[in-house]
C-alpha positions in Angstrom: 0.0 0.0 0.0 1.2 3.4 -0.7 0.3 5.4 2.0 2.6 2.1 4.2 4.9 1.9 2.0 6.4 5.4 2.4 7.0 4.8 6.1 8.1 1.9 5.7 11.3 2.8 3.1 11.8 5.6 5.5 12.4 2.6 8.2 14.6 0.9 5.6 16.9 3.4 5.1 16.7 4.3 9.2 17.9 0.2 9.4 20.6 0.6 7.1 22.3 3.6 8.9 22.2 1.6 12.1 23.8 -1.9 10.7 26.5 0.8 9.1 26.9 2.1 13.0 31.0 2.2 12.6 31.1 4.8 9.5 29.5 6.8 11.9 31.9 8.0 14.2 32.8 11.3 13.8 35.6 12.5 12.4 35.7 16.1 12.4 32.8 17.8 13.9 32.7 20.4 11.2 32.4 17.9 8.2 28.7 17.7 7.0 27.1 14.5 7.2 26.8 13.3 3.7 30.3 13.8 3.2 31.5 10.8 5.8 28.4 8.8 4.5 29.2 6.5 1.5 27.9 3.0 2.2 24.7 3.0 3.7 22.5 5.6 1.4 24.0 2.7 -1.3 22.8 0.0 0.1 19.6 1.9 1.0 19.4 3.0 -3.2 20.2 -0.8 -4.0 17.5 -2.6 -1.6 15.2 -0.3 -2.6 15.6 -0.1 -6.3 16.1 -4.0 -6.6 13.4 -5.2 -4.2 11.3 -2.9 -2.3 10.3 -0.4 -5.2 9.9 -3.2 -7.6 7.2 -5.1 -5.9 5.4 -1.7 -4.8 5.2 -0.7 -8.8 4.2 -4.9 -9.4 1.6 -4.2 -7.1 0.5 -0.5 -8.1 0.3 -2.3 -11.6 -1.4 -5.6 -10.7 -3.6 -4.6 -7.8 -4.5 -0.8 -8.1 -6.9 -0.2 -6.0 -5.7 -2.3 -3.0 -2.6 -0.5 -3.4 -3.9 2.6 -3.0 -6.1 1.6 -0.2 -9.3 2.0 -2.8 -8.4 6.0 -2.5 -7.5 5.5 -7.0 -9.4 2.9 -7.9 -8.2 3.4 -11.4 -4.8 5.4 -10.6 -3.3 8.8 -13.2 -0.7 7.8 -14.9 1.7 10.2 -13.2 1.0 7.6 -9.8 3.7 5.5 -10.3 6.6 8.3 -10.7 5.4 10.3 -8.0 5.5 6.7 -6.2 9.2 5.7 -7.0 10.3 9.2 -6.1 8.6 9.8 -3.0 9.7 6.3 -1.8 13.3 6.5 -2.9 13.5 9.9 -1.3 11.9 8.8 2.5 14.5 6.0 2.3 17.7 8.8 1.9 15.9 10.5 4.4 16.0 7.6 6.8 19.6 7.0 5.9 20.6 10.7 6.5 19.0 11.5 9.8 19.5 8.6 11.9 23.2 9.1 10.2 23.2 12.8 11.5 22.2 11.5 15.0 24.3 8.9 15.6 27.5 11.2 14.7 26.2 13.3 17.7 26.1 10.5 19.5 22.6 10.1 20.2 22.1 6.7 20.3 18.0 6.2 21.0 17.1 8.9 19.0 18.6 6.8 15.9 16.7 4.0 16.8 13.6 6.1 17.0 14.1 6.7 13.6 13.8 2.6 12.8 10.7 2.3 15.5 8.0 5.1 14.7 8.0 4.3 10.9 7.0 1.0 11.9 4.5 2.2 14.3 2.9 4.4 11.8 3.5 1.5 9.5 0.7 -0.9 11.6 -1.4 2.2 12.6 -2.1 2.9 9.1 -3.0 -0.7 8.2 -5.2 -1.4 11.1 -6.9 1.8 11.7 -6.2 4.4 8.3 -6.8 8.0 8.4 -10.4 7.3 9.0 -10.8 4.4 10.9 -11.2 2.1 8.4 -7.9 1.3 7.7 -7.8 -2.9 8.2 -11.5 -3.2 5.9 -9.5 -1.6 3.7 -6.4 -3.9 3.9 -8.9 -6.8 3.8 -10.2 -5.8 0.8 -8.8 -7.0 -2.4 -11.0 -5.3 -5.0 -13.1 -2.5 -5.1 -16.3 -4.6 -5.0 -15.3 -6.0 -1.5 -14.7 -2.7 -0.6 -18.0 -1.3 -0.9 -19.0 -4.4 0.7 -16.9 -4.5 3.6 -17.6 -0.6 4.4 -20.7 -1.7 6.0 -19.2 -4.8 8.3 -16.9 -4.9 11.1 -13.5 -6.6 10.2 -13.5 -9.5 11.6 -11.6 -13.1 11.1 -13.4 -14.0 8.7 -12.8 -11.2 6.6 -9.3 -12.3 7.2 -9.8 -15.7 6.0 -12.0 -14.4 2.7 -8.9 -12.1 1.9 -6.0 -15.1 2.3 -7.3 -16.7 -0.4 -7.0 -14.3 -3.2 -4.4 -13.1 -5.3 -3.1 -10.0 -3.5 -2.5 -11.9 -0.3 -0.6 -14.8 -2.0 1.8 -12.2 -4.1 2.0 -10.2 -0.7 3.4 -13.1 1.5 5.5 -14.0 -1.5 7.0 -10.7 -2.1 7.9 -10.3 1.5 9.1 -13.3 2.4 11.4 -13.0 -0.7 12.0 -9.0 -0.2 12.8 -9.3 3.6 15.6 -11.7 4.0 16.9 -10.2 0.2 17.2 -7.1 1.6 18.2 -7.8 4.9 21.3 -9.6 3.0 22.3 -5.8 1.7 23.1 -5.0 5.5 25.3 -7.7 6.3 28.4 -6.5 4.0 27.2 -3.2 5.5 27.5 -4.2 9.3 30.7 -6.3 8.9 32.4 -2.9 7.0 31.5 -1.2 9.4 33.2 -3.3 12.4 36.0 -4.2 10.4 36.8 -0.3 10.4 36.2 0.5 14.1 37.9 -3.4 15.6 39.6 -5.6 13.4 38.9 -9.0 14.2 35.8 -8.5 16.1 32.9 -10.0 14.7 29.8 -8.1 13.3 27.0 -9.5 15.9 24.7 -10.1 12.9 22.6 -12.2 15.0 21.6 -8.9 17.8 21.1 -6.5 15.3 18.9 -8.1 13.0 17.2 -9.5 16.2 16.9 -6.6 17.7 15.8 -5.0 14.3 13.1 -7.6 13.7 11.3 -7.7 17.2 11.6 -4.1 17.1 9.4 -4.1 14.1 6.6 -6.7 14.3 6.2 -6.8 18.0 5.3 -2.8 19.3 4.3 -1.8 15.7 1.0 -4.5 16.4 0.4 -3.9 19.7 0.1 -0.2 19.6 -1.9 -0.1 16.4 -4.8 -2.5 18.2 -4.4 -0.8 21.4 -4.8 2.9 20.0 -7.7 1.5 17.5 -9.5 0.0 20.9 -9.1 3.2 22.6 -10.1 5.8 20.0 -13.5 3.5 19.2 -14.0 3.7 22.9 -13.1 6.8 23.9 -13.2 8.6 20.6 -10.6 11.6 21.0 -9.7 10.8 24.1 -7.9 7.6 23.0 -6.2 9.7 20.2 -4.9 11.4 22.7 -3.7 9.1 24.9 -2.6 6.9 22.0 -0.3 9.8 20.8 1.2 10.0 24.7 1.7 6.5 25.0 3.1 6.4 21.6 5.5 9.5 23.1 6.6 7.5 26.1 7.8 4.4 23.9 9.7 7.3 21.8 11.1 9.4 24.5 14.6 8.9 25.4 14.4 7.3 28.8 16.7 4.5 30.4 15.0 1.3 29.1 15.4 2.7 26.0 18.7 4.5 26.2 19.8 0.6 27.4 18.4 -0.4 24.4 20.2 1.6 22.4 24.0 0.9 23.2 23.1 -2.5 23.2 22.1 -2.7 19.3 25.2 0.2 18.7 28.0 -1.6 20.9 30.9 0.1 22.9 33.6 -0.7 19.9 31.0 0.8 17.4 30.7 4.2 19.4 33.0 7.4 19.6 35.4 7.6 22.3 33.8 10.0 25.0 35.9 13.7 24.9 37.4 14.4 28.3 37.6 18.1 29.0 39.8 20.1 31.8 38.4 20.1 35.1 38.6 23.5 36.4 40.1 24.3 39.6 37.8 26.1 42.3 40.4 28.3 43.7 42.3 31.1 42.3 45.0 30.5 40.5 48.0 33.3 40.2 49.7 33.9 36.5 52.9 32.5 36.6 55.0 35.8 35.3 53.4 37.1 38.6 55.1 34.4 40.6 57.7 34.4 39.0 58.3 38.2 39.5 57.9 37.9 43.6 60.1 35.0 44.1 63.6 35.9 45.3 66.7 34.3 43.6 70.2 33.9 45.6 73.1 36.3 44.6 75.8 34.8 42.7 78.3 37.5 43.9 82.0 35.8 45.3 81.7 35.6 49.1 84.5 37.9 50.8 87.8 36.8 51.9 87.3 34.4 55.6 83.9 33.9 54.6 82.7 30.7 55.6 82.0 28.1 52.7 78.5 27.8 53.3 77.3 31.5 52.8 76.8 32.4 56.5 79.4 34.1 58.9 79.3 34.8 62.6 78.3 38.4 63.4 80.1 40.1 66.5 76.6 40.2 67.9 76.4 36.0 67.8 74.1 36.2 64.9 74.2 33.9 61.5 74.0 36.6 59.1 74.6 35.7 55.2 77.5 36.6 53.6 77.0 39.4 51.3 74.7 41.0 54.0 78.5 41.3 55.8 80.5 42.3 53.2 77.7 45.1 52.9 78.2 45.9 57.1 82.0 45.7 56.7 81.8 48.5 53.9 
């Protein structure tokens, strides 16, 4: 579906920028972001060109009105390009802003960038702009849309749209798509360790874990959960859909956790230590220098004891060229 699929390439190019962590480091604080950024907005161009866009144009083609969400039932003929655009451009975005963010060292608000795309991702499918967002997914054709405006999605709705043609090139595409894809970032990851710890391996296995749960698990959840609460509560649940939906994005310690974890200690910048200053006063050394007084390096007088210090006729140790000045 369109209207998913734009979130969902800006997710894809938010993934790549995270399993491409190690180019992220930064280098000099002054150089812009795109300019220390080679691999991932490639790989982001490649899965998107090779996979992602070409099933969303198979199914714009195929399946027009599903694709649409029964919005063009018969699409312009400008659709398409305005689709591979806007698509290719939300994935650079991804790439470029959870790049810009993990160069400043903010590690959750990267992975924010993979999480809400997936969250408005499932929010759009089950509920829509209008409510009627999973009658709409159910529906393969415009005819079972006008039917199913009128009835309540239910399972067998579900069962009515597993057996026809868009949800048999769907599951096909994506399990295809997903692991194709997902292949793009491996080369990506392992460049990236390679560059920040030789001989340390890529932990494929917690990213892409990580990655994956991330996606399917809170995107479902909150998308049922907010639809339960707006049909109850009407805008009340909106609202406290959007502040729950707030808290799961807002960078506190379970999710600050979170976030080292999937970008590990080797992958980060080295922290920059700054002088601590001193709380007391501290004197210029010229002005010390000035008040302390050096020895004189004039020849003791004759019968002057070796050490600098003769015996005054009062009994007092008084330095030598203090007597030479007295015997003057």
């Amino acid at each position: 579906m369109m209207q998913v699929d734009t979130l969902w390439a800006y997710g894809i190019g938010a993934g790549y920028a995270i399993a491409g962590a190690g180019a992220a480091v930064p280098q000099r604080p002054s150089r812009p972001p795109w300019k220390a950024l080679t691999r991932p907005p490639a790989m982001a161009c490649l899965g998107l060109g090779l996979v992602f866009l070409p099933s969303g144009l198979w199914l714009l083609n195929r399946f027009p009105s599903w694709e649409t969400m029964h919005v063009f039932p018969d699409p312009p003929p400008w659709l398409p390009t305005v689709f591979f655009i806007t698509v290719l451009l939300c994935g650079l975005a991804g790439v470029l802003v959870t790049h810009w963010l993990l160069t400043r060292q903010r590690y959750w608000g990267a992975c924010a960038q993979w999480l809400w795309p997936h969250l408005g991702m499932f929010y759009m499918i089950v509920n829509g702009w209008d409510g009627l967002g999973l009658r709409r997914f159910l529906a393969a054709d415009p005819s079972s849309w006008e039917r199913h405006k009128a009835l309540p999605a239910s399972f067998a709705l579900a069962l009515d749209w597993s057996a026809t043609p868009v949800a048999a090139t769907l599951a096909t595409m994506i399990l295809l798509g997903a692991p194709a894809m997902g292949a793009l970032g491996i080369p990506l990851r392992a460049a990236a360790v390679r560059a920040r710890c030789p001989g340390a391996t890529p932990g494929l296995t917690r990213i892409y874990g990580a990655l994956t749960i991330s996606a399917i698990i809170p995107g479902p959840l909150f998308a049922v959960a907010a639809g339960w609460a707006t049909a109850r509560f009407g805008w009340w649940g909106v609202t406290a859909s959007a502040i729950a939906a707030a808290a799961l994005l807002a960078p506190l310690e379970p999710q600050r956790r979170l976030a080292l974890w999937l970008v590990p200690a080797p992958l980060r910048p080295a922290p920059t230590t700054r002088p601590v200053p001193s709380p007391w006063p501290q004197r210029s050394h010229s002005r010390r220098k000035s008040q302390l007084r050096l020895p004189s390096h004039r020849p003791a007088p004759a019968g002057a004891d070796p050490t600098g210090v003769t015996i005054s006729p009062t009994g007092l140790t008084e330095p030598a060229d203090q007597q030479a000045e007295t015997n003057t």
